[in-house]
C-alpha positions in Angstrom: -37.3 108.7 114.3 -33.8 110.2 113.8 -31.4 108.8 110.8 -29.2 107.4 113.8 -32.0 105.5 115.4 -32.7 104.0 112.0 -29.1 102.7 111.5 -28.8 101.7 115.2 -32.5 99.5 114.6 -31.6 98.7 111.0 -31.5 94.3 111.0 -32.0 93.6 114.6 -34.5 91.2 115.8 -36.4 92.7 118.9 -38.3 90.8 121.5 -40.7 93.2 123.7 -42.2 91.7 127.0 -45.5 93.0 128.4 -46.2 94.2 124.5 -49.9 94.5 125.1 -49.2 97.0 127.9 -49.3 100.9 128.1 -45.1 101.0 127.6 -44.9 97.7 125.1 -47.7 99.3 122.6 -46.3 102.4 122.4 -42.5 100.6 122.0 -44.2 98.3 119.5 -45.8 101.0 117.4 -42.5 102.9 117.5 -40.2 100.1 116.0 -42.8 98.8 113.8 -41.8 102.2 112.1 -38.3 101.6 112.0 -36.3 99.0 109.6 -35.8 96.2 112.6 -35.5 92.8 111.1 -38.1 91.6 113.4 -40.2 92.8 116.3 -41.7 89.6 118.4 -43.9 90.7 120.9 -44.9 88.5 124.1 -47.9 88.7 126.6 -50.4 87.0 128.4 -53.3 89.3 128.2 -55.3 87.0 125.3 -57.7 89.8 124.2 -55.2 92.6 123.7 -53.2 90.2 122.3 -55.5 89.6 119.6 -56.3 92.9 118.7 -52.7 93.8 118.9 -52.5 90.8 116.1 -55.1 92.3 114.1 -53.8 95.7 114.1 -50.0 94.8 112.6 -51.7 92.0 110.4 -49.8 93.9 107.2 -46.4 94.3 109.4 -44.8 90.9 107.9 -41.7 91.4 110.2 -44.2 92.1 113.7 -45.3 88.4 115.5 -47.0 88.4 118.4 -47.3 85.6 120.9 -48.6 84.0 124.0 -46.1 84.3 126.8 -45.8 85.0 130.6 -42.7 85.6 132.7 -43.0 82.9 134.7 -42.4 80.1 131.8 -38.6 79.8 131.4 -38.9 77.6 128.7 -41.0 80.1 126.4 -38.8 82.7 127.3 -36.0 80.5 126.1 -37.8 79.7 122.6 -38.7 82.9 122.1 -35.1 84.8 122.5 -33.8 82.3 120.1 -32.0 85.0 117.4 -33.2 87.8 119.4 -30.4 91.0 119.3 -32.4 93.1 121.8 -35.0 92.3 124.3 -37.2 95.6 126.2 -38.4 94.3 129.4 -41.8 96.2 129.9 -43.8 93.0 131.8 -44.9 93.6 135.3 -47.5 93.3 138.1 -47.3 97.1 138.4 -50.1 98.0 140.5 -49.5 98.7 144.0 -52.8 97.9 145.5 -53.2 94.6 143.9 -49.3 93.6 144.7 -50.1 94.4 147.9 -52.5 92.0 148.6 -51.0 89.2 146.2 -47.0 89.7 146.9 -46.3 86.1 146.1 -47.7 87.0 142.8 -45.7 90.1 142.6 -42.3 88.2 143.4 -43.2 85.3 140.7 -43.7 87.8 137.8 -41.4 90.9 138.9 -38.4 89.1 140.4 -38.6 85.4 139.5 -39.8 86.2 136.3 -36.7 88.9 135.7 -34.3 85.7 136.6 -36.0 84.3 133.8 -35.5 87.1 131.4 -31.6 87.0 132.3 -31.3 83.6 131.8 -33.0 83.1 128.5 -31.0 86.3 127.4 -27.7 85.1 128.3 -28.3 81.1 126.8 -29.5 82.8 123.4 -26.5 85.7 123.6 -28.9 88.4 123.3 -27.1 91.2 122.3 -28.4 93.7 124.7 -31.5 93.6 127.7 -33.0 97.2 128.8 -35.5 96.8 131.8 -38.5 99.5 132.1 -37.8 100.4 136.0 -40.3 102.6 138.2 -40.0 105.9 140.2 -41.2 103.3 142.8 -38.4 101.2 142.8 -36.2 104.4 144.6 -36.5 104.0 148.5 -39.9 101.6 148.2 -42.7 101.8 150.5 -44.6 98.7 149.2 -44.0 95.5 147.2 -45.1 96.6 144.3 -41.5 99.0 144.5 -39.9 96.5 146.6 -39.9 94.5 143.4 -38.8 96.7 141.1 -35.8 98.0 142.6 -34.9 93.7 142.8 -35.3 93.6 139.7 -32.7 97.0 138.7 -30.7 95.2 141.3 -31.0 91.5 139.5 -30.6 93.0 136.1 -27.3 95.1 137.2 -25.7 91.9 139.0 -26.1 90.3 135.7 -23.0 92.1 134.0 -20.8 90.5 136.9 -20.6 87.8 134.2 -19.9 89.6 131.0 -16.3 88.7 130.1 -15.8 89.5 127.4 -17.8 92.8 124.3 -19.6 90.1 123.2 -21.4 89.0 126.1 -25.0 90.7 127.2 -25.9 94.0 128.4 -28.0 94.9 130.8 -29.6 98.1 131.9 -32.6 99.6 133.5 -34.6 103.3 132.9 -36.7 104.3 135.5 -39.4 107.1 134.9 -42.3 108.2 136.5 -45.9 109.6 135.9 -46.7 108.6 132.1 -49.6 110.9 131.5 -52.4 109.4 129.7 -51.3 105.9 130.6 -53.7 103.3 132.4 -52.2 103.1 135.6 -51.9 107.6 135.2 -54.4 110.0 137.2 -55.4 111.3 133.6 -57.7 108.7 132.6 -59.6 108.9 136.0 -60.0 112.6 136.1 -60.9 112.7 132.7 -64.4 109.9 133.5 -64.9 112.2 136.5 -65.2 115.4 134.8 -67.4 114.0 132.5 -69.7 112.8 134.9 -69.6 116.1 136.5 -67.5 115.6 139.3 -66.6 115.3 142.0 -62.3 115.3 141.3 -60.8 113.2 143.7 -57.7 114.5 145.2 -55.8 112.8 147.4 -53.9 115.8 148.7 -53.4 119.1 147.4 -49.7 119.6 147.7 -48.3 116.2 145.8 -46.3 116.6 143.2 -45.4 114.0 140.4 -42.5 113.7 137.7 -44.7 113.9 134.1 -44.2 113.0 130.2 -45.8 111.4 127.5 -46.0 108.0 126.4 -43.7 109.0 123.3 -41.7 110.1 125.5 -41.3 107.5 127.5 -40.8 105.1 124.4 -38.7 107.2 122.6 -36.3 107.8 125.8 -36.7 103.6 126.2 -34.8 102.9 122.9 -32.4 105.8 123.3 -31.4 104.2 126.9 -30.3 100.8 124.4 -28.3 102.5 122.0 -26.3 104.3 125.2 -25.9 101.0 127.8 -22.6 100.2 128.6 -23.7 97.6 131.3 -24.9 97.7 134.6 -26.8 101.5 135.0 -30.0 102.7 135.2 -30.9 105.8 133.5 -33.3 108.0 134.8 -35.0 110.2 132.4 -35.5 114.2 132.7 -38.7 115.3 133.5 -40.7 118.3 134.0 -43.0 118.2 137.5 -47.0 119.1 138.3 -48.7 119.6 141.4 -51.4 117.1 141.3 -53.9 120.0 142.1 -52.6 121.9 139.1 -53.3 119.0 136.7 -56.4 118.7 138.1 -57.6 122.4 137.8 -56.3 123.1 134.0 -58.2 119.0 132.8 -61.5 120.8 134.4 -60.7 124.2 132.3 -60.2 122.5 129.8 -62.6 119.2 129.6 -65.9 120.5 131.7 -67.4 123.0 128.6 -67.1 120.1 126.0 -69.1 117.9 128.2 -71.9 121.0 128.9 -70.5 121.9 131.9 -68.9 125.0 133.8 -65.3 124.6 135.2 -66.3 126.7 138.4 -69.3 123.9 138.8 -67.1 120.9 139.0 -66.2 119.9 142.7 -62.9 119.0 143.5 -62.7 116.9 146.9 -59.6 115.8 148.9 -59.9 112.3 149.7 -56.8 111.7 151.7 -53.3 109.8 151.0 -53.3 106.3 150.2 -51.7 103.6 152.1 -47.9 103.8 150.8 -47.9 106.5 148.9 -45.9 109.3 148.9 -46.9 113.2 148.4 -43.7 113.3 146.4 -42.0 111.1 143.3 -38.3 110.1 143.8 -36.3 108.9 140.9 -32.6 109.6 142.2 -32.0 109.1 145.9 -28.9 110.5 147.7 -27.2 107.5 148.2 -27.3 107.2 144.0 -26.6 111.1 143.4 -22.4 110.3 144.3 -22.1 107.7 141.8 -24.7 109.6 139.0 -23.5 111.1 135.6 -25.6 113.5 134.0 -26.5 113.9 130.4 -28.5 116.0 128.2 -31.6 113.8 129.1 -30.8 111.6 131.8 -29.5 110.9 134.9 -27.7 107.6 134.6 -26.7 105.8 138.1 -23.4 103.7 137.9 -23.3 100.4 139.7 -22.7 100.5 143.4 -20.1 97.4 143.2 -18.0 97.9 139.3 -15.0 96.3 141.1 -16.0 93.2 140.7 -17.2 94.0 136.9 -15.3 93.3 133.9 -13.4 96.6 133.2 -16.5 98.8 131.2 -15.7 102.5 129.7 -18.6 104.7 131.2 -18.9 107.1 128.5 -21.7 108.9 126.9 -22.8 111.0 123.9 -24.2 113.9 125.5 -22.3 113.6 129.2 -22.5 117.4 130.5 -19.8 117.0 132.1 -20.3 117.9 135.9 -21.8 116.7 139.1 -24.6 115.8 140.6 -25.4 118.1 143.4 -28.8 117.0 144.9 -31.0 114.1 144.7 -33.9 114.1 141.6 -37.4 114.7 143.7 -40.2 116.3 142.3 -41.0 118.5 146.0 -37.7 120.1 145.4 -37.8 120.2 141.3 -39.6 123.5 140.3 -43.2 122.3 139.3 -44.5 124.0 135.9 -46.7 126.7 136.2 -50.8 126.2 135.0 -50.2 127.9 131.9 -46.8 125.7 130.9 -49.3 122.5 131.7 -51.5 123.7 130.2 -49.5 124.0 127.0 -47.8 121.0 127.9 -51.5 119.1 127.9 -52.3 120.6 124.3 -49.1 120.0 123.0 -48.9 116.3 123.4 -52.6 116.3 122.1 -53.8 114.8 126.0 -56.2 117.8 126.0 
């Protein structure tokens, strides 16, 4: 935590969505360091939710609560005095959305409208949404209703008239290593059990960081929002094969096991997934500033916007030549994941 993060957080009343969630605990923990006036956390996982509860017991300022997307009225209540709001609730996985879209639209898109509109009747000061790698050119619903919901949460600022009115922005990042919904977790259970490592092919390539990364780069992306973009954080890239290879070197002797006796085993792509991670697409790259660590996409339409000064601590000042893909990014080499793994403590 920087002194400028402190006196940006310092007296503001925080309302996180999906706070029992991979993102929302980490963002939790974070500002639960930092001198916020209050940090009001909503989800509808019941368990997690009273753990969560038991954890911050002795943080007087940290409430947790009940909540789903899809009640506007709670939503409403529970933005009453609320400066910022970090949108991390979603259906996020892409198998289950699949097979449930009406599901997907009711939390990811109807739910959003809900987020809006309880922010704008309680003149929240400021709304960031947590945005996917698989919102940029979707292949399934899942991404379909992400990229609504950057698109719902950008239209909002068409009504801002005037500095006091609310911001919106999104941040869209990929591969958060160690997560629940990350390839970590699973190749970590199969190593232990002594294989096999399921790949699904050899030559995919993912955008990586850590959870405080991702957190960290989360509250950054509010103090910076002017209205309307979507940042897209910096990140190195590993082939999926790579990360798979240096978790055996490292994992299979503390389970009793050799590396060279652990089977890896190419299982094949899944339906709608890609062997590459997009997180700026070309049609983005001509409206994109770049800055020290992001990429932050303009909106398509600012004509019909109030009149907003796009400018940025940390702008480097040139163009964006190429779109941000992680088969054309240089991937690290074994030995920098390696040391990025041990680093952030995942290994």
């Amino acid at each position: 935590m920087t002194d400028d993060q402190s006196t940006f957080w310092a007296d503001r009343s925080v309302l996180i969505t999906g706070v029992c969630g991979t993102v929302g605990s980490e963002l939790l923990r974070q500002l639960s360091a930092m001198p916020c006036a209050r940090v009001v956390g909503i989800d509808n996982n019941e368990s997690e939710l009273f753990f969560q509860s038991q954890h911050y017991a002795r943080h007087h300022n940290v409430r947790l609560f009940i909540g789903d997307l899809r009640d506007r009225e709670k939503l409403r209540r529970k933005m009453r005095g609320i400066d910022v709001v970090l949108h991390a609730a979603a259906l996020k996985h892409v198998i289950l959305c699949e097979e449930s879209p009406r599901d997907a639209v009711q939390t990811n898109v109807d739910g959003m409208i809900n987020v809006i509109d309880a922010a704008e009747i309680n003149n929240v000061e400021r709304v960031l949404f947590t945005s996917s790698d698989k919102a940029v050119n979707p292949t399934n619903v899942m991404g379909t209703t992400k990229l609504m919901g950057e698109r719902l949460i950008t239209a909002a600022n068409v009504y801002r008239r005037n500095a006091h009115d609310t911001i919106f922005a999104s941040t869209r990042f990929g591969n958060v290593l160690g997560s629940r919904g990350s390839v970590v977790p699973l190749f970590q259970r199969q190593i232990a059990a002594g294989g096999p490592v399921t790949l699904t092919d050899r030559t995919m390539t993912r955008f990586v960081m850590t959870l405080e990364e991702a957190a960290a780069l989360v509250l950054r992306s509010v103090e910076l929002a002017r209205g309307g973009e979507v940042f897209v954080t910096k990140m190195p890239v590993a082939r999926i094969e790579d990360l798979a290879a240096v978790l055996i070197d490292e994992l299979a002797p503390r389970h009793g096991l050799r590396p060279q006796d652990v089977v890896v085993e190419e299982i094949g792509v899944k339906a709608g997934e890609k062997l590459y991670e997009e997180l700026l697409n070309d049609e983005e790259v001509r409206r994109t500033l770049e800055l020290d660590d992001f990429f932050c996409v303009l909106p398509a339409f600012k004509s019909v916007y109030q009149q907003i000064e796009y400018s940025y601590e940390g702008y480097l000042g040139r163009e964006v030549a190429k779109p941000y893909n992680s088969a054309v990014e240089p991937a690290m080499s074994r030995d920098d994941l390696r040391e990025y793994l041990r680093r952030n403590k995942i290994v």
